[in-house]
ChimeraX commands (.cxc) that place a marker at each C-alpha (Angstrom):
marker #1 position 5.90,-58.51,-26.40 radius 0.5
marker #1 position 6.50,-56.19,-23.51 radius 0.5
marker #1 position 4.95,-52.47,-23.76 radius 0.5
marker #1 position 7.33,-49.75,-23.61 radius 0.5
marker #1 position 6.63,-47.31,-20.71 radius 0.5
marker #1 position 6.01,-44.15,-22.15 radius 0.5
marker #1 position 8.38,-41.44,-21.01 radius 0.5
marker #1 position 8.01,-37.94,-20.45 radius 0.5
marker #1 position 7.98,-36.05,-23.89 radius 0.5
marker #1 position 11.46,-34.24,-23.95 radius 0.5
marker #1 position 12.10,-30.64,-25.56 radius 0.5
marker #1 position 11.95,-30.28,-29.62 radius 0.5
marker #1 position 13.28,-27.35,-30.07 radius 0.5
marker #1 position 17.27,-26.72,-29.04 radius 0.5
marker #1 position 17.51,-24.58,-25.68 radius 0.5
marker #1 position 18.70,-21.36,-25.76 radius 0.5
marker #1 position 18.85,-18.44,-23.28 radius 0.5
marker #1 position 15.78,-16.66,-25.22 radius 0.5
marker #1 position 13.88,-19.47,-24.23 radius 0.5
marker #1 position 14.52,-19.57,-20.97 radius 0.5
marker #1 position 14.26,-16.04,-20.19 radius 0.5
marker #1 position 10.79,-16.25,-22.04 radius 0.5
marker #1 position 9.93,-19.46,-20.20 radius 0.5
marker #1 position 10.68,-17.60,-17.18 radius 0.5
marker #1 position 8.53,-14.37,-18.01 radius 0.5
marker #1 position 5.79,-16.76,-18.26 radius 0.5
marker #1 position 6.45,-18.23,-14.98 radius 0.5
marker #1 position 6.47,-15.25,-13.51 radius 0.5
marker #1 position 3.52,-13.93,-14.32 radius 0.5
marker #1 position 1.56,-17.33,-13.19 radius 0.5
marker #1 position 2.91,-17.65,-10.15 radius 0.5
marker #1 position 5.08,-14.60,-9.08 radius 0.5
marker #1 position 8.98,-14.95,-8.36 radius 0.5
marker #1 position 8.41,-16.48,-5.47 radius 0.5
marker #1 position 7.71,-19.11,-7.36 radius 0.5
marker #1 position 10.40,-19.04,-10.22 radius 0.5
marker #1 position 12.66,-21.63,-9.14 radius 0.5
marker #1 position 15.13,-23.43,-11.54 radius 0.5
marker #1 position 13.43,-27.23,-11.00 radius 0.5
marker #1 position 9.93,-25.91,-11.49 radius 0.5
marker #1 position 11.38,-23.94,-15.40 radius 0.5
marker #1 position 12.92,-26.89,-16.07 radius 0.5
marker #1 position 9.94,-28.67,-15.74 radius 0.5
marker #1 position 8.24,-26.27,-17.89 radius 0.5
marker #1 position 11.15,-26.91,-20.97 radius 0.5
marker #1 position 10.99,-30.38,-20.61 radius 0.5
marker #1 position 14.97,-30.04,-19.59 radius 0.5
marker #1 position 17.23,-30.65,-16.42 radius 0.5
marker #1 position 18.14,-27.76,-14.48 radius 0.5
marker #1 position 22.11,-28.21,-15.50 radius 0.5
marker #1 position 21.54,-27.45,-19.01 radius 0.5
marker #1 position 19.63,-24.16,-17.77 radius 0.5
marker #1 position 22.74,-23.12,-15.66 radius 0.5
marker #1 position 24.78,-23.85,-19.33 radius 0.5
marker #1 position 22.78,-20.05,-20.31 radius 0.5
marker #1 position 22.45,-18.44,-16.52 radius 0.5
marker #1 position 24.48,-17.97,-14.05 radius 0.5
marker #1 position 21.62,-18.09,-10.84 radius 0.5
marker #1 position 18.14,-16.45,-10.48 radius 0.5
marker #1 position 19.23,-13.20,-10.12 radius 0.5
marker #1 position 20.26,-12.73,-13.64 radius 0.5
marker #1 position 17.72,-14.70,-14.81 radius 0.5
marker #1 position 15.38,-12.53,-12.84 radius 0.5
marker #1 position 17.09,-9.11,-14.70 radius 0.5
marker #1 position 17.23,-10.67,-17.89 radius 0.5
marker #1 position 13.33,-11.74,-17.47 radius 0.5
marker #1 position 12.90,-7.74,-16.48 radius 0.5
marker #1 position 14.67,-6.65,-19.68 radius 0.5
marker #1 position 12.70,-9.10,-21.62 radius 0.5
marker #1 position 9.39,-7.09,-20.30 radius 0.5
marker #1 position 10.78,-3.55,-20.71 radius 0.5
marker #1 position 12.61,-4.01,-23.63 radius 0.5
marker #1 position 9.68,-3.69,-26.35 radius 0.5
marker #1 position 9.12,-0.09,-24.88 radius 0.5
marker #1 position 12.63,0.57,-26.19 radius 0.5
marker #1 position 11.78,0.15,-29.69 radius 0.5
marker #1 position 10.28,2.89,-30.92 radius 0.5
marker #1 position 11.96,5.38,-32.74 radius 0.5
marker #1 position 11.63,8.81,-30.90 radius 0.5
marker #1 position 12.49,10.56,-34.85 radius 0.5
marker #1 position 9.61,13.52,-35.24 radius 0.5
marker #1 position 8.52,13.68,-31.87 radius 0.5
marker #1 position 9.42,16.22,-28.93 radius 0.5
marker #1 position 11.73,15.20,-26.10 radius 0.5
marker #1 position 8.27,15.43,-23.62 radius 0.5
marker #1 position 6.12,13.73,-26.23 radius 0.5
marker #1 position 9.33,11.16,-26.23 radius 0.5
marker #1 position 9.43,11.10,-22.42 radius 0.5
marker #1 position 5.78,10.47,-22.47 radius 0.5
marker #1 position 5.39,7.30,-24.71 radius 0.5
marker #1 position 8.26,5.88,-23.15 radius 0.5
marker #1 position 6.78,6.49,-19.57 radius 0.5
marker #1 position 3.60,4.88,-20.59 radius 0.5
marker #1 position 5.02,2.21,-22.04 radius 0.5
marker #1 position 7.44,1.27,-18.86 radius 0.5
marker #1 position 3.71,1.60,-16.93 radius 0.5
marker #1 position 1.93,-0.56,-18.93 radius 0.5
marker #1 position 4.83,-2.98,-18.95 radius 0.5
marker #1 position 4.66,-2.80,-15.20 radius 0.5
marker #1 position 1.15,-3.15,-15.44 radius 0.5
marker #1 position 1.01,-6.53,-17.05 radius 0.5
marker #1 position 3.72,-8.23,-15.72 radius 0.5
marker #1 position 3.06,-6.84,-11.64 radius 0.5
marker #1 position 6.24,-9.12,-10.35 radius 0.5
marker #1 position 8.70,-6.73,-12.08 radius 0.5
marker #1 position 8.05,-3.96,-9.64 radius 0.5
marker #1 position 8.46,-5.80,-6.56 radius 0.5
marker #1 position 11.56,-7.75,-8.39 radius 0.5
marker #1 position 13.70,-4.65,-9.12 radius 0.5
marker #1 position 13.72,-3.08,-5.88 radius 0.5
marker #1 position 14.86,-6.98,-4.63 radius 0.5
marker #1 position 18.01,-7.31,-7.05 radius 0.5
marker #1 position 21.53,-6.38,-6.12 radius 0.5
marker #1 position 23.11,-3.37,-7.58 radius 0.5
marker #1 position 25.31,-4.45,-10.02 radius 0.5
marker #1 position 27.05,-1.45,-11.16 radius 0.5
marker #1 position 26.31,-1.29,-15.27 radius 0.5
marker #1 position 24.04,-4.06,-15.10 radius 0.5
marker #1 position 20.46,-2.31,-13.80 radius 0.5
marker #1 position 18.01,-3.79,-16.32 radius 0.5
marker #1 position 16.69,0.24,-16.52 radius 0.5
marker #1 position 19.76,1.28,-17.25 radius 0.5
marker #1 position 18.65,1.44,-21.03 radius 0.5
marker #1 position 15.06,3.75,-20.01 radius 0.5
marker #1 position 17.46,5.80,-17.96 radius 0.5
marker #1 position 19.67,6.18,-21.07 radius 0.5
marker #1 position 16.77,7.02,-23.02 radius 0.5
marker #1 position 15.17,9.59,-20.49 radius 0.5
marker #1 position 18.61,11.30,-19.81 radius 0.5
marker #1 position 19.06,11.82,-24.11 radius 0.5
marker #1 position 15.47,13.47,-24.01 radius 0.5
marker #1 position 16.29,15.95,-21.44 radius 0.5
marker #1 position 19.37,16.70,-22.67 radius 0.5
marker #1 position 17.20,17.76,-26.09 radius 0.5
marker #1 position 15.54,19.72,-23.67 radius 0.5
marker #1 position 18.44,21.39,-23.31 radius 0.5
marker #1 position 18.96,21.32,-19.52 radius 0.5
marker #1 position 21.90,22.67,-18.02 radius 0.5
marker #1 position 24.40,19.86,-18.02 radius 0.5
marker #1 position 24.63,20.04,-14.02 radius 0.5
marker #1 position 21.21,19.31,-13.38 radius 0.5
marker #1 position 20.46,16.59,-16.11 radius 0.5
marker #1 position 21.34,13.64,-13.33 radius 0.5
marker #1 position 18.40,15.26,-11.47 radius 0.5
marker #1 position 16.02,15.85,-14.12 radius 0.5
marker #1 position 16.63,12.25,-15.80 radius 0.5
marker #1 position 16.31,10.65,-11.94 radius 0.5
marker #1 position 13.83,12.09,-11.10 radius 0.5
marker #1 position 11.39,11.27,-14.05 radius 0.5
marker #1 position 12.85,7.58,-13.97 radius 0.5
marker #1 position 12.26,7.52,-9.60 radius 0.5
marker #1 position 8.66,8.66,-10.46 radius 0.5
marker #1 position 8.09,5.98,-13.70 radius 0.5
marker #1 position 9.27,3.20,-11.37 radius 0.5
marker #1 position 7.50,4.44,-8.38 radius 0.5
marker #1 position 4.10,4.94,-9.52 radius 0.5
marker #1 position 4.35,2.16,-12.05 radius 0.5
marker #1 position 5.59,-0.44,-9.11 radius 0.5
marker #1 position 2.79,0.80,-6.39 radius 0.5
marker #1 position 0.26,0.60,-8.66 radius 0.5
marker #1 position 1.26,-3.17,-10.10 radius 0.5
marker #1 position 1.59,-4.11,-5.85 radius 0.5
marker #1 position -1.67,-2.80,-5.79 radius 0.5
marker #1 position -2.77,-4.94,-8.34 radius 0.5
marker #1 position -1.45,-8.06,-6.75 radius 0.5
marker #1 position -3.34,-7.14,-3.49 radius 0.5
marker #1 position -6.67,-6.74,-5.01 radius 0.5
marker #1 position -5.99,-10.33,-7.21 radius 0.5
marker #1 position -5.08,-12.01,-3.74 radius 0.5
marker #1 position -7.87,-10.62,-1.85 radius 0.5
marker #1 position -10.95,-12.95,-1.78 radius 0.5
marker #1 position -13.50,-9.82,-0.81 radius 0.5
marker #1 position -15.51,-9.15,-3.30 radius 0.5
marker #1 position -15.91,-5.57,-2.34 radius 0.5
marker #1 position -11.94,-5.10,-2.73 radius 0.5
marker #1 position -11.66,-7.08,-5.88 radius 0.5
marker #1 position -14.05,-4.74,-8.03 radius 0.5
marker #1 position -11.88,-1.74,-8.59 radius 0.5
marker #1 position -14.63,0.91,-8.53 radius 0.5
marker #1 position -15.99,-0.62,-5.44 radius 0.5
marker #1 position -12.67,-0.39,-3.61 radius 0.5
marker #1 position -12.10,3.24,-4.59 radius 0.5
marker #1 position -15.88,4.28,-3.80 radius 0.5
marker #1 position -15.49,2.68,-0.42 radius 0.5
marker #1 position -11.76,4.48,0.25 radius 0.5
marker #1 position -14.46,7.58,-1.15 radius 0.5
marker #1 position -16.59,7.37,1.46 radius 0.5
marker #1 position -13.94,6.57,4.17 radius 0.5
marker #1 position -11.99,9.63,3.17 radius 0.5
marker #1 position -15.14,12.10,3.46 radius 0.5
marker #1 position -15.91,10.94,6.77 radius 0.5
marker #1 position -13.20,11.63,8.31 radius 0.5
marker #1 position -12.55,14.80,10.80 radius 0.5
marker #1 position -12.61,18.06,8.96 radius 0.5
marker #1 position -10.56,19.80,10.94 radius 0.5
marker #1 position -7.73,17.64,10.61 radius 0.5
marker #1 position -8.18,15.90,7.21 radius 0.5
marker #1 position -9.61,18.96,4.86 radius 0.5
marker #1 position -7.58,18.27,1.92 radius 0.5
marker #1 position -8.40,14.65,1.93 radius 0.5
marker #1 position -11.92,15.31,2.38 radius 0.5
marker #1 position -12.12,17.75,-0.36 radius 0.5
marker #1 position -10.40,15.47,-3.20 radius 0.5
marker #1 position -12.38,12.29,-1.45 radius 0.5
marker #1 position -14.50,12.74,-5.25 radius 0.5
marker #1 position -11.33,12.85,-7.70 radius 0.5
marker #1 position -10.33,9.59,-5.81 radius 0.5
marker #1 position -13.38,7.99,-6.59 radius 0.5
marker #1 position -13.50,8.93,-10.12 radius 0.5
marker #1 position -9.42,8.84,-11.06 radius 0.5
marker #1 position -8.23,7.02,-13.92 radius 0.5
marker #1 position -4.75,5.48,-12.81 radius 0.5
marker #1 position -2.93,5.62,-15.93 radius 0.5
marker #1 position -4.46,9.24,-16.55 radius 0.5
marker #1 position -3.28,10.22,-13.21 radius 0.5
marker #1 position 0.40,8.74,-14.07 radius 0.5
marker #1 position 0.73,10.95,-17.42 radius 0.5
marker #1 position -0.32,13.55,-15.45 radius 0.5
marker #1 position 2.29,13.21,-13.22 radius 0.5
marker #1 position 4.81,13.44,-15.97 radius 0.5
marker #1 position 3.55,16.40,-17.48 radius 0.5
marker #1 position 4.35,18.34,-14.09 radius 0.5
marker #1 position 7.96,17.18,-13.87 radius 0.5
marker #1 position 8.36,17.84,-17.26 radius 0.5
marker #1 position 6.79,21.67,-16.39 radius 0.5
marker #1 position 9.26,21.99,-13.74 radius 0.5
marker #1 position 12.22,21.33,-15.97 radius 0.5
marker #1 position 11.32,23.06,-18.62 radius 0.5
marker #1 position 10.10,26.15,-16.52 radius 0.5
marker #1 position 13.31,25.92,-14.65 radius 0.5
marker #1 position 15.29,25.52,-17.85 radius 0.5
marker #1 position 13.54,28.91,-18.79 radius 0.5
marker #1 position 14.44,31.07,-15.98 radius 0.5
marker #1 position 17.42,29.65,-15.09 radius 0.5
marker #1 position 16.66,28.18,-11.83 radius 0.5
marker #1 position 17.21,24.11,-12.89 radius 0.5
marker #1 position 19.80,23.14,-11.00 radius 0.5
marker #1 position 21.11,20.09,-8.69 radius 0.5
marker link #1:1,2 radius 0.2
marker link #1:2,3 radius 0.2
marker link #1:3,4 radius 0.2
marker link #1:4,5 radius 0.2
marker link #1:5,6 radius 0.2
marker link #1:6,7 radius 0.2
marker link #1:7,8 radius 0.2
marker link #1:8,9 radius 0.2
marker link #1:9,10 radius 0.2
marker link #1:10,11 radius 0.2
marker link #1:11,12 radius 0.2
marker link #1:12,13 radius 0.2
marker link #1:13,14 radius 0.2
marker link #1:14,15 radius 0.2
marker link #1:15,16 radius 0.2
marker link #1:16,17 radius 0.2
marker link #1:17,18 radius 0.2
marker link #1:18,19 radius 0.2
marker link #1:19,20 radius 0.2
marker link #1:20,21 radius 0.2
marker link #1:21,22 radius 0.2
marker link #1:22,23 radius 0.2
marker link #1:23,24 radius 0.2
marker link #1:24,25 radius 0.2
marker link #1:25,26 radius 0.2
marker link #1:26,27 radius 0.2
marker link #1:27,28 radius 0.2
marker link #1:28,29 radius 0.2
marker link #1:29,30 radius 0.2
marker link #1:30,31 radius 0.2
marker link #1:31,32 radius 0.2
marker link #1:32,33 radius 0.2
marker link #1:33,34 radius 0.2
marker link #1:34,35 radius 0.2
marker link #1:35,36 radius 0.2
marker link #1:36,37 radius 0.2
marker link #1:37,38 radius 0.2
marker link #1:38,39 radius 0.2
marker link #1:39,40 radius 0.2
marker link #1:40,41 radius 0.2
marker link #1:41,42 radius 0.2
marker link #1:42,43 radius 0.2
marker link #1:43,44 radius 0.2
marker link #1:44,45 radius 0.2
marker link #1:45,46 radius 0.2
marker link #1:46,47 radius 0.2
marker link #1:47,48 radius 0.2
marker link #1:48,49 radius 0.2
marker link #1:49,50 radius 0.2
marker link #1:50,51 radius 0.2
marker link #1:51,52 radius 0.2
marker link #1:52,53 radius 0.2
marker link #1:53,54 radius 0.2
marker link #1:54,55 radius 0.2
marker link #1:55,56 radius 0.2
marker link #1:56,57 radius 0.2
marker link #1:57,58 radius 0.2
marker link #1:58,59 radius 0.2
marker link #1:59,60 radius 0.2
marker link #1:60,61 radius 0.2
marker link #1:61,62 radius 0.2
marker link #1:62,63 radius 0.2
marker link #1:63,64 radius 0.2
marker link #1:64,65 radius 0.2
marker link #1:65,66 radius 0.2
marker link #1:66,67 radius 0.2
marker link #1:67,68 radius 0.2
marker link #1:68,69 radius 0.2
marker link #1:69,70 radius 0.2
marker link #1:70,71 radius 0.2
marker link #1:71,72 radius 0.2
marker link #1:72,73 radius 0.2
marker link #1:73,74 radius 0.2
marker link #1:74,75 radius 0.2
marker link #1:75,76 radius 0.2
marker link #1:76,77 radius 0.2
marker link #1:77,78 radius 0.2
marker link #1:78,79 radius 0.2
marker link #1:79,80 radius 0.2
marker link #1:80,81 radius 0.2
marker link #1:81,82 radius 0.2
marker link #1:82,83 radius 0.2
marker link #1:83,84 radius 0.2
marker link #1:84,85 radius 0.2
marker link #1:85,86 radius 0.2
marker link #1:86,87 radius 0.2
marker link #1:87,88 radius 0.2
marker link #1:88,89 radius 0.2
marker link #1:89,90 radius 0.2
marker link #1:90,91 radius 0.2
marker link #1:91,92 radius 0.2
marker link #1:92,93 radius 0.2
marker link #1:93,94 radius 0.2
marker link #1:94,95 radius 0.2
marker link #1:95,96 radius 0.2
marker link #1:96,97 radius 0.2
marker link #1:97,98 radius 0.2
marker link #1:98,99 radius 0.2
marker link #1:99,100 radius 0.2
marker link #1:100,101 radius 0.2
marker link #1:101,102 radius 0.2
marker link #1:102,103 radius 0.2
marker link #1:103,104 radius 0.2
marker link #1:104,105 radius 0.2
marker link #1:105,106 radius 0.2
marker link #1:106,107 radius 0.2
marker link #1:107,108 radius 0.2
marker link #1:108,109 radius 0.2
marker link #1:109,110 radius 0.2
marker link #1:110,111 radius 0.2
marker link #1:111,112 radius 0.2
marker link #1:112,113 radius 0.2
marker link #1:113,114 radius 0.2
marker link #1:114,115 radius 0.2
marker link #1:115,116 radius 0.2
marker link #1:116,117 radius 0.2
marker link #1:117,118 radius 0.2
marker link #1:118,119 radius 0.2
marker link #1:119,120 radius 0.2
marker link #1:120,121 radius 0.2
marker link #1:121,122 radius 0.2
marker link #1:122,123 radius 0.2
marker link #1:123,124 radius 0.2
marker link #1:124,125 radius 0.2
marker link #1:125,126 radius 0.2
marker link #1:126,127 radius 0.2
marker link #1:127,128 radius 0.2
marker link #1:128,129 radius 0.2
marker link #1:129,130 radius 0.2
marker link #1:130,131 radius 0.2
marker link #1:131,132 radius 0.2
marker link #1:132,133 radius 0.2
marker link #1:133,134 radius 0.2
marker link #1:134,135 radius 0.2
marker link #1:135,136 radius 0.2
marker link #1:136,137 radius 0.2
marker link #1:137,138 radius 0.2
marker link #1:138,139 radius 0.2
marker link #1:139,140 radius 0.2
marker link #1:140,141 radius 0.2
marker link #1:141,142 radius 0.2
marker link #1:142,143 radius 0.2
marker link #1:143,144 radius 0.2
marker link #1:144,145 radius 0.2
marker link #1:145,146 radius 0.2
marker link #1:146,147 radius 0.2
marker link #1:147,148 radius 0.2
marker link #1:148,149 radius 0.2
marker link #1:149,150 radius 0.2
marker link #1:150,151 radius 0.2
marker link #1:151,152 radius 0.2
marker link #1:152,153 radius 0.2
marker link #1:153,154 radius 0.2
marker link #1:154,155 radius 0.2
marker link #1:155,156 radius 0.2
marker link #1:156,157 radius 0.2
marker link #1:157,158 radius 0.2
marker link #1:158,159 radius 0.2
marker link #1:159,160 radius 0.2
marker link #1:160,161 radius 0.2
marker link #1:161,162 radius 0.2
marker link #1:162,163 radius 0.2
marker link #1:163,164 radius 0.2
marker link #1:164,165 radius 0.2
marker link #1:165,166 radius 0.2
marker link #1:166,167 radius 0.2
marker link #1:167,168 radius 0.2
marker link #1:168,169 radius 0.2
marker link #1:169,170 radius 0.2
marker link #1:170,171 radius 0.2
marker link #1:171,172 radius 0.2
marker link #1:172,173 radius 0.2
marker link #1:173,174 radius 0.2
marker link #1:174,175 radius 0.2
marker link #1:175,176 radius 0.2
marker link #1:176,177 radius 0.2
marker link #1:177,178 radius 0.2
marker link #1:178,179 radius 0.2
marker link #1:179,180 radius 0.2
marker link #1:180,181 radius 0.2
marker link #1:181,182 radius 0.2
marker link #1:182,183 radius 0.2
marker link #1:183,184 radius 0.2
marker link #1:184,185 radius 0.2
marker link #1:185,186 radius 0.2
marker link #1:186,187 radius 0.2
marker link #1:187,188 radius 0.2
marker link #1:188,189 radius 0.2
marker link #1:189,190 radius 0.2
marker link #1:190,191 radius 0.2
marker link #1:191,192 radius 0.2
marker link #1:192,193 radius 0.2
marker link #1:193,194 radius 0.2
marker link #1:194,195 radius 0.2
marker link #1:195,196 radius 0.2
marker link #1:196,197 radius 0.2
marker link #1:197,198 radius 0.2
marker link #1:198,199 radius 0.2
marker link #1:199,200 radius 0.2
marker link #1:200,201 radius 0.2
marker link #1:201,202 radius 0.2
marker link #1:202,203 radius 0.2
marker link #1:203,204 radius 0.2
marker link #1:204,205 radius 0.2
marker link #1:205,206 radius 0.2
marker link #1:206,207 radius 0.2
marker link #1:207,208 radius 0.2
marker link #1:208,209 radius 0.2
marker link #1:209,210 radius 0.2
marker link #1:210,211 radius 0.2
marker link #1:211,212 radius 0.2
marker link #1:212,213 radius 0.2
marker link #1:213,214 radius 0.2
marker link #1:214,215 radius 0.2
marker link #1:215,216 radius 0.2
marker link #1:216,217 radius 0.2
marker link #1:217,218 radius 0.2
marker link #1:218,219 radius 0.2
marker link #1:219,220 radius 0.2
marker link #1:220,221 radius 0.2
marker link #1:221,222 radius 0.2
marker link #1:222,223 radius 0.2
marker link #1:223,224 radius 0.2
marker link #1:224,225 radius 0.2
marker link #1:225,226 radius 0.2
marker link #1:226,227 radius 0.2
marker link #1:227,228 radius 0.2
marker link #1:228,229 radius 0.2
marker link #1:229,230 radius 0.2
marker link #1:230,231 radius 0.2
marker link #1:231,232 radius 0.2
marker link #1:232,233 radius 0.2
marker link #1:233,234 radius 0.2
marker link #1:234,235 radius 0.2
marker link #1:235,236 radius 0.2
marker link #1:236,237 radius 0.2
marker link #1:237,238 radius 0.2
view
């Protein structure tokens, strides 16, 4: 009797959009989103790229709903007992650590079109803009305050994820080993000309010794002294 050939072991479980977007996620963080494309997930779900396009639309929303997927565990937490900068704080981190492990999301947001009520941080900006207003900023400048905390989350967060991927793509040694790289930048720094790089010279030793994510928090807790200081004296404004 003839053998059978053996074909390709098909998907158990039924297909849904979680899936895919979780499918995706993991694509994503194996080979980047350059390399998301709807033939190689397929592949991965044991499916045909039709029934994919049956849950999404294209790769950009499969690309924001992958995003979402990331961010939205730093969502969960319930902000009850806690002050709005203690609030503003774990949420921050969380975004950063987010960011952190999954490096493509930076470089991914900044590449999607603006579709208006569809940003996949509209929910952290939501959530920041509810904490400042328990800070009690004047309503006129809570678009500022809540930008700017959410322009420096993203910022920070998404340079220090592409910095990341350039040390993980770099085959030197010496740039690969994080306290090499920054001991090296060290050294750079306080050789340069002291007449025209004295700042950089001087703080050539907190570079060298920085702790990223200490440095982020950091961060925050200056904004967050600006608004609140300016809240006090009455000079927050637009």
């Amino acid at each position: 009797m003839a053998s059978r050939k053996s074909r390709p072991e098909r998907r158990q479980e039924p297909l849904s959009r979680e899936r895919i977007v979780a499918a995706a996620v993991e694509l994503l963080d194996t080979v980047g989103e350059g390399g998301l494309t709807f033939r190689a997930l397929a592949e991965r779900l044991a499916t045909g790229p039709g029934a994919i396009y049956w849950h999404v639309t294209g790769k950009n929303e499969l690309l924001a709903a992958a995003i979402d997927a990331v961010i939205a565990p730093t969502l969960a937490g319930d902000d009850t007992g806690t002050t709005p900068q203690e609030a503003i704080r774990s949420l921050a981190l969380g975004v950063f650590d987010a960011i952190d492990a999954h490096p493509w999301v930076g470089t991914t947001l900044a590449q999607l079109p603006r579709t208006p009520g569809k940003s996949p941080m509209l929910r952290v900006f939501e959530r920041i803009g509810r904490q400042v207003q328990a800070l009690r900023v004047p309503e006129a400048a809570q678009f500022t305050a809540a930008s700017a905390l959410l322009s420096y989350i993203l910022g920070v967060a998404g340079q220090n994820a592409a910095n990341t991927r350039a040390a993980q793509a770099n085959t030197d040694p010496a740039n690969t080993d994080r306290a090499a790289f920054l001991d090296a930048v060290a050294t750079a720094w306080r050789e340069l000309d002291p007449d025209q790089y004295r700042f950089t010279r001087d703080v050539a030793g907190q570079l060298r010794e920085h702790d990223d994510r200490a440095e982020f928090v950091a961060g925050i807790d200056l904004i967050l002294a600006g608004i609140t200081a300016g809240r006090a004296d009455g000079r927050t404004r637009p």
